[in-house]
N, C-alpha and C positions, 0 to 999 in steps of 0.2 A: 786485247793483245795487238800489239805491232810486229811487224819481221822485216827488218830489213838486213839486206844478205843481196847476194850476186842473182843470176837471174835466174839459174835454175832454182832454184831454193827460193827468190821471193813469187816465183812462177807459180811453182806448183801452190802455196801458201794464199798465193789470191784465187786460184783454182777453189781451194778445199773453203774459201770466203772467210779468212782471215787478213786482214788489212796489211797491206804491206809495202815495203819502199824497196826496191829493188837498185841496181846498180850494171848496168848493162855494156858489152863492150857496142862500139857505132854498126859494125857491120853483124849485128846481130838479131833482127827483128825482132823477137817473139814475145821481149819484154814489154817491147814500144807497142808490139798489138794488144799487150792484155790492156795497157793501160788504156788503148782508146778505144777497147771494151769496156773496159770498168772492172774489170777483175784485178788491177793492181792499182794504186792509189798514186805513185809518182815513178817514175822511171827517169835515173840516173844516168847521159850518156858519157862512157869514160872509155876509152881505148887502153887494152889490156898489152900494146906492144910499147908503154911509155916508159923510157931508159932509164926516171930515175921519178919516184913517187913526189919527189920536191916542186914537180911540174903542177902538178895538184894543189897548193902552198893556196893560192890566191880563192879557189874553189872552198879549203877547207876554213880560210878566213871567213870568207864570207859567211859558210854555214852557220860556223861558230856565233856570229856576229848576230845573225838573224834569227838564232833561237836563242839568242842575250848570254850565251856561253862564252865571252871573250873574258879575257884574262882582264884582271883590273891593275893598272899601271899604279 
């Protein structure tokens, strides 16, 4: 099983020892501590006060890109 979700939710998830990818705002520790526990597998930093989710665009390329999920032209 995977979880990935915001940080409450992929928090408790690495807690209970289910693998998980969490998505954390910057001024938020607690995701970034689990992960440099080991209790979450990646933490995501993304700021929760950003105007307009297109700011994201280059972020969500890339991810696409590097788990080979890009569109084929």
């Amino acid at each position: 099983d995977l979880v990935v979700a915001d940080h409450g939710w992929a928090g408790r998830a690495g807690q209970r020892g289910l693998d998980s990818v969490g998505y954390a705002d910057c001024n938020d520790p607690a995701l970034f501590i689990g992960e440099a526990e080991g209790t979450v597998q990646v933490t995501v930093p993304l700021d929760d006060h950003v105007t307009s989710p297109r700011h994201y665009d280059p972020m969500t390329a890339y991810l696409l890109d590097a788990a080979g999920l890009t569109p084929q032209s």
